[in-house]
C-alpha positions as CSV (number, residue, x, y, z in Angstrom):
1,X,0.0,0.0,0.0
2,X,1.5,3.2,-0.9
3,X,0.6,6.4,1.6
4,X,0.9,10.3,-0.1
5,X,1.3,12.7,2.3
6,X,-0.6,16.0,1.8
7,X,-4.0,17.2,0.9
8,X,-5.9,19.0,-1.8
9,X,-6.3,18.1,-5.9
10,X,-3.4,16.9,-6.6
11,X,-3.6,13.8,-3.9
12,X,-7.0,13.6,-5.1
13,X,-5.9,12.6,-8.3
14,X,-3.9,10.7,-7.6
15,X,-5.8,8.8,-6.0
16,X,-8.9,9.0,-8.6
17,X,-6.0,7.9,-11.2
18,X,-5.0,5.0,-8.9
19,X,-8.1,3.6,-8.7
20,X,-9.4,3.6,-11.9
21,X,-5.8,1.4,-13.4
22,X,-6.9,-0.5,-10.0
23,X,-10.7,-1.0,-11.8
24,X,-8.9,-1.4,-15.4
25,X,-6.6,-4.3,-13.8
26,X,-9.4,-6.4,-12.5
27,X,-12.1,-6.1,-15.5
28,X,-8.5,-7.6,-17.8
29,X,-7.8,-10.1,-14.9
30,X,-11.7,-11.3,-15.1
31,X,-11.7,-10.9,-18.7
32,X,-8.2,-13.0,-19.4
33,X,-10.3,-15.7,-16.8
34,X,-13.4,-15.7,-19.0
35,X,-11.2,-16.0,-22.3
36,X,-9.5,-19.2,-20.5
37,X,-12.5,-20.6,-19.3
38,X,-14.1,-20.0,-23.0
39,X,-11.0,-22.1,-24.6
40,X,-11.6,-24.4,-22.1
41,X,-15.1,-25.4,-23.0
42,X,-13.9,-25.0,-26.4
43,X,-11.4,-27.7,-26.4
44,X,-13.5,-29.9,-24.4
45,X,-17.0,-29.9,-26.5
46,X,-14.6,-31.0,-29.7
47,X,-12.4,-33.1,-27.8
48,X,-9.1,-31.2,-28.1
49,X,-6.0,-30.8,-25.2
50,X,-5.4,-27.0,-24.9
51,X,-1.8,-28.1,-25.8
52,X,-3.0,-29.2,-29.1
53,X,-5.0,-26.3,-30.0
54,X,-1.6,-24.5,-29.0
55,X,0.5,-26.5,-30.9
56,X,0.4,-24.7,-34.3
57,X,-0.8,-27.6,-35.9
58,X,-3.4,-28.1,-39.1
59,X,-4.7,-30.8,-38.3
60,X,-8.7,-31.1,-38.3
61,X,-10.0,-30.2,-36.2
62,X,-7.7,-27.6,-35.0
63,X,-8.1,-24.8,-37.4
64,X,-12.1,-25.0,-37.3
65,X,-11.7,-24.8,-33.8
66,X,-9.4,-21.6,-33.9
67,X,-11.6,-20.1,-36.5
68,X,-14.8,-20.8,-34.4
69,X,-12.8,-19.4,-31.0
70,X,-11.5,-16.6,-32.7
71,X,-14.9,-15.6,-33.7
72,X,-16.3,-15.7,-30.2
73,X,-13.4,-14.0,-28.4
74,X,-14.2,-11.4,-30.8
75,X,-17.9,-10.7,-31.1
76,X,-18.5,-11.9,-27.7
77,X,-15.8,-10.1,-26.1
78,X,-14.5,-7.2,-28.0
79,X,-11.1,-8.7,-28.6
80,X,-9.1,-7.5,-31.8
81,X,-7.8,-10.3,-34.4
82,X,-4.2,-8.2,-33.7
């Protein structure tokens, strides 16, 4: 915890700053847990290890299943293809 000594606007924001990265860092830290938890079900419904889909390879049904993932991440979740 980190205490600022003093009063008036600038410790307030300060503070106000703080606290909203503090807000920013947990919506990412739940988001990165719902992206997991979406490859998760991913992988399981078609019967892939994670490691596989991680792999790189082509096999089937890998690249339907990163197409189909990729998809979802994005519409569902705002993510960017970059």
């Amino acid at each position: 915890m980190i205490t600022i000594l003093g009063s008036g606007e600038f410790v307030s924001e300060v503070i106000q700053h703080a606290e909203e990265k503090i807000k920013y860092q947990l919506a990412r830290m739940e988001l990165q847990k719902r992206i997991k938890e979406e490859i998760d079900i991913q992988c399981k419904n078609e019967k892939v290890p994670v490691a596989m889909l991680q792999s790189g390879s082509r096999r089937p049904p890998l690249p339907k299943l990163r197409r189909a993932i990729a998809l979802k991440l994005v519409n569902e979740y705002g993510l960017s293809l970059a």
